[in-house]
Residue, then its C-alpha position, 0 to 999 in steps of 0.5 A: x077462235x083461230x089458234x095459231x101457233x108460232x112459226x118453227x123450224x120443223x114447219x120447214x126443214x127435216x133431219x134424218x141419219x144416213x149410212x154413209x157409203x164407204x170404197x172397199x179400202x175403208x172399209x178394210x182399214x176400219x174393220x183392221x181398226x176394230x170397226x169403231x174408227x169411221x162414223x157409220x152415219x151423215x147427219x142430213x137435214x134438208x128442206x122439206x119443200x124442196x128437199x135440198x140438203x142444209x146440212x151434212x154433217x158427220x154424225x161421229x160424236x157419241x150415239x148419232x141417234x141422241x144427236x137426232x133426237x138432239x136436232x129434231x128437238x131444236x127443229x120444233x123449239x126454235x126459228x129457222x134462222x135461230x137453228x141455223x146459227x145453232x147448228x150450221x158449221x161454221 
């Protein structure tokens, strides 16, 4: 018997946190701040065939690992369309 499993997001698209890349003034005001202002982290998912970016986001709300996890989750429960209307900014 051939067992097939439903078609998932996962089967098309990856997420990954990258540092974000910040000029030498930034970085200054932000360590003048305490180093707590500037999200350190893109959340970036991208195709896995081609590896166009879907979407970037900062990941600026709470732990941006959680928020990963959070996405990655999605990425094996729901459809690609299901995900995108979850999560693409509007």
């Amino acid at each position: 018997m051939h067992d097939e499993h439903p078609e998932v997001a996962a089967d098309h698209l990856r997420a990954e946190l990258v540092p974000k890349r910040f000029s030498g003034l930034r970085m200054a005001i932000d360590t003048a701040l305490g180093g707590a202002t500037i999200a350190v982290y893109d959340l970036v998912v991208t195709r896995l065939d081609t590896g166009a970016e879907v979407i970037r986001t900062a990941a600026d709300t709470g732990d941006p690992h959680h928020l990963l996890g959070q996405i990655q989750l999605d990425l094996e429960r729901t459809s690609v369309a299901g995900f995108l209307e979850e999560w693409r900014p509007v």
